[in-house]
N, C-alpha and C positions, 0 to 999 in steps of 0.2 A: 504494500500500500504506500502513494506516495502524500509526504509530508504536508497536513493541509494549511494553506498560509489564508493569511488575513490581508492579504494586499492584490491589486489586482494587477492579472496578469499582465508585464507590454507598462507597466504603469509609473513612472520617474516618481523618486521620494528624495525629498531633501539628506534624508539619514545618509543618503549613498555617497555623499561626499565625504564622510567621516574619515579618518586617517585608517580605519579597519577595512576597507575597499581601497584604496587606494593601488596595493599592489594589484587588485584586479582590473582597475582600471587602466593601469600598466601595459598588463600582459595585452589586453584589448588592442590599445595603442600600437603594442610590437605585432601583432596578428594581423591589426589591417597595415602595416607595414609590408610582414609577408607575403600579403594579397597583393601590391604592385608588383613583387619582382614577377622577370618571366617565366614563363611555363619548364624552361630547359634550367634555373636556379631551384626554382621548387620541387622539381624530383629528384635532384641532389640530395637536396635537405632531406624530402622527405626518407630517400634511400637513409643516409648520416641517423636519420632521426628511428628510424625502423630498427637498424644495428645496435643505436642505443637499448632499442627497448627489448629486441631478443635475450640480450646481454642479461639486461637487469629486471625482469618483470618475468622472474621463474615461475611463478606459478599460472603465469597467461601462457605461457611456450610450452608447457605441463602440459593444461588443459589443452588446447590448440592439435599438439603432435597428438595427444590420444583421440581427439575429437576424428581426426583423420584418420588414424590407423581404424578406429571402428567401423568409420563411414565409405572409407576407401581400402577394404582389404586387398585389393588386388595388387595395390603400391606397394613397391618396394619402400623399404625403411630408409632407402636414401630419398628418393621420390617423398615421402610422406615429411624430411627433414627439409628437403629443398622446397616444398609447396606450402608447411607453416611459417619458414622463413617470408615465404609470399605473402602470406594472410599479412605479417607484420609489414609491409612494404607495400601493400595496399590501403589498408588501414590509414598511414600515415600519406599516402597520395589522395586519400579521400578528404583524410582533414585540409588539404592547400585545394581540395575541388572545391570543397564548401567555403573556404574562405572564399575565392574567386565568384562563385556562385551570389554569395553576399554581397561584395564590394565591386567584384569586378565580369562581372553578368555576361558580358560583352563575345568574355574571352572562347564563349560556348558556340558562337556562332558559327553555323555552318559545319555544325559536328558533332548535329544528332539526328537521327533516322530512328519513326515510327514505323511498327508492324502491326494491326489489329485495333487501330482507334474506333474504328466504327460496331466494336461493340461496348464501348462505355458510351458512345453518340447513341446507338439504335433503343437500348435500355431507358437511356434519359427521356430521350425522346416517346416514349411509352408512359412516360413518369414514372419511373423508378428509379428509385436511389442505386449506388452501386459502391459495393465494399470492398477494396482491391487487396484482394489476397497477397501479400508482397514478405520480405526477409527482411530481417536486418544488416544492409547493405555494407557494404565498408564506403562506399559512397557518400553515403550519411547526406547530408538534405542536396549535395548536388544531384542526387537521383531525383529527388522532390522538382528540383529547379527547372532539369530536362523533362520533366513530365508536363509541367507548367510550361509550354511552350506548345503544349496540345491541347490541352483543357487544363481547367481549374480545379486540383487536387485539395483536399483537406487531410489534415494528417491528425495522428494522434500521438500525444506527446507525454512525457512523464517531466511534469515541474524539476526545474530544479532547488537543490534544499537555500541555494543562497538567490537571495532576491535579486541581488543586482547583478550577478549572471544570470539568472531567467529571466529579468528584465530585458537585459542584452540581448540575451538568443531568441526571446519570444519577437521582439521587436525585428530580428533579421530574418526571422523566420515568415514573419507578415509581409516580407518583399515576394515571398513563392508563394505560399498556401492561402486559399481561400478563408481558409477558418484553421484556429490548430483548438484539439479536443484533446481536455485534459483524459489521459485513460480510465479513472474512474469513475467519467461524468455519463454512466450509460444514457442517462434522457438527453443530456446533448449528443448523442451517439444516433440514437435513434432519430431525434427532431434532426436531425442533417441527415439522413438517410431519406426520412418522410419528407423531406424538400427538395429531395432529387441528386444531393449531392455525390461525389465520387471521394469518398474516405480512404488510406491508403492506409491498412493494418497489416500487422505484421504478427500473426499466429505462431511465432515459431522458437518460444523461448520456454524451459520449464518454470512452471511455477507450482509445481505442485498437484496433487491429487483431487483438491479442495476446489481447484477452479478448472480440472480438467479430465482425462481418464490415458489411460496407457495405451499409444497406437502405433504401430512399427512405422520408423524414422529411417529409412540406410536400412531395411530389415533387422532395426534393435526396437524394440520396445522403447517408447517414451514418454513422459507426461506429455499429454499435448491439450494445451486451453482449449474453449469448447465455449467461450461466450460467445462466438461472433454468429452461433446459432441461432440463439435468441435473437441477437439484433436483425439477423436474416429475418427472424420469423415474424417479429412484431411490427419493424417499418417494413414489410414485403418489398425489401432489396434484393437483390441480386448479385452472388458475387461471382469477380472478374479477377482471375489470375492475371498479378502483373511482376513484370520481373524489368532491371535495369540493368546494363554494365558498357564498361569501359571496352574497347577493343582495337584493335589495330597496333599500331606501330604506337608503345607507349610515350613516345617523345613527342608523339605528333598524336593525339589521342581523338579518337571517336567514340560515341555513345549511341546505344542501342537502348530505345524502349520496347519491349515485349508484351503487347497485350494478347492474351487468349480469351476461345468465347466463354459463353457464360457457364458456369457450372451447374449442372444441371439437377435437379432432386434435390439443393441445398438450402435448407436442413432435410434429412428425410428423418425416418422411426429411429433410425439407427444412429447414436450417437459414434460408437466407435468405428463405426464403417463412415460418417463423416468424418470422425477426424483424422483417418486412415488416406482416406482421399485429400484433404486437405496437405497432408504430411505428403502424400507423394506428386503432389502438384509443386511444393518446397524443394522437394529432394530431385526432380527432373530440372529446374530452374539454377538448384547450386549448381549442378552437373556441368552447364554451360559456361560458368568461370569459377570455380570452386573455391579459389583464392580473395574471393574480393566478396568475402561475407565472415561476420563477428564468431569464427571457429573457436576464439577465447572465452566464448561463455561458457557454463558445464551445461550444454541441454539434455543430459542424460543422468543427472543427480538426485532424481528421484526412484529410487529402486525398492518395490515395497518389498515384503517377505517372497522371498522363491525367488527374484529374480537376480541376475548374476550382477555386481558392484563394477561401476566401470573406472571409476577412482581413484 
């Protein structure tokens, strides 16, 4: 559950000048710094910046190498070394995509190509909302940005715990997205489904047994959420697998948006046979750049009795 504030979101407070913000106002300052240089300086850094965190952030390289050895048995253990090192080196080209995304929009031009827009068009057009089935990208909101260049996506967000960084980010985040929804706010979930909107969730992280049930992931069992049934069912939305990524000659980068039709029988009776299908709409989409999606989380940390510890 995320931390609930008494201030509103996107919303400037005097306090934030305080000398206890200040370094964060800093760090800001040097970020839209990094957002001018060019695109051939920021994959340096970002490569520089990746090495660092291999290095030092053992227990994200931990998680990451097992996350892969599970999901990709067929890799070889140098293959499964060389391609989390990837995860890291993505990751941190994602964070200078979103700076640029933010600050410097421009630099996206002419280097994204859509597949399948006409069915989040055809749905709306019927009046239905549409809830885009999507990951958590290493992209991070430049996928947002490139999608917003075809329609008007709404995301959903998790506050963060300090005000004047979510102040920050909610604010540069209102340059892409239509609306951002806090993830707990299911009635603003639903009232932006029932107005036609295209929400852009991301079903694909454990939380547990309490908000989801156990559905093969990579053919492992996993927790897998199971709200976005209800909000299927109540705003009679429609959901639309969407997927985003990087490709080409990385010095010179291209974006690919991916949309697929609509998913059909969602929600049916079957909760676990949704969220089975949901899972390998996820698991077909990693496939196509397996490296440029958040492998440092543990999505397989919930193991009830009987089932094998991946840990």
């Amino acid at each position: 559950m995320s931390q609930k504030h008494t201030y509103t979101p996107g919303e400037f407070q005097w306090s934030f000048l305080l000398p206890k913000y200040w370094g964060i106002w800093i760090a800001i300052v040097f970020l839209m710094l990094l957002a001018i240089l060019p695109w051939a300086i920021q994959w340096r850094l970002a490569h520089g910046l990746a090495n660092l965190a291999w290095r030092y952030l053992k227990s994200r390289r931990k998680t990451t190498i097992r996350n892969l050895e599970v999901c990709f048995p067929e890799w070889s253990a140098e293959k499964v070394q060389q391609q989390a090192k990837q995860v890291f080196v993505d990751m941190m080209l994602g964070v200078f995509e979103t700076l640029n995304a933010w600050y410097k929009p421009y630099w996206f031009k002419n280097r994204v190509t859509i597949e399948g827009l006409e069915h989040i068009t055809n749905a709306q057009a019927q009046g239905k909302g549409v809830l885009l089935l999507g990951t958590h990208s290493t992209l991070l909101d430049a996928g947002g940005y490139v999608c917003a260049q075809y329609f008007e996506p709404d995301v959903v967000y998790r506050p963060q715990n300090n005000p004047l960084l979510d102040m920050l980010i909610y604010r540069c985040r209102g340059t892409i997205y239509k609306a951002q929804i806090d993830h707990d706010d299911m009635r603003g979930l639903i009232r932006h489904l029932k107005d036609g909107d295209a929400i852009w969730y991301s079903p694909d992280q454990d939380f547990g047994l309490k908000q989801g049930v156990m559905a093969t992931f990579f053919g492992v069992p996993a927790a897998t959420v199971t709200a976005h049934r209800r909000l299927l069912k109540i705003s009679k939305a429609v959901a639309v697998p969407l997927y985003f990524y990087r490709h080409g000659d990385v010095q010179d980068p291209k974006y690919h948006i991916l949309i697929e039709p609509v998913v059909e029988n969602m929600p049916s009776e079957d909760e676990v046979d949704d969220a089975t299908r949901v899972n390998k709409i996820i698991e077909n989409q990693l496939r196509i750049a397996p490296t440029q999606y958040m492998w440092f989380h543990r999505r397989f940390k919930t193991r009830p009795e009987g089932y094998e510890e991946i840990y």
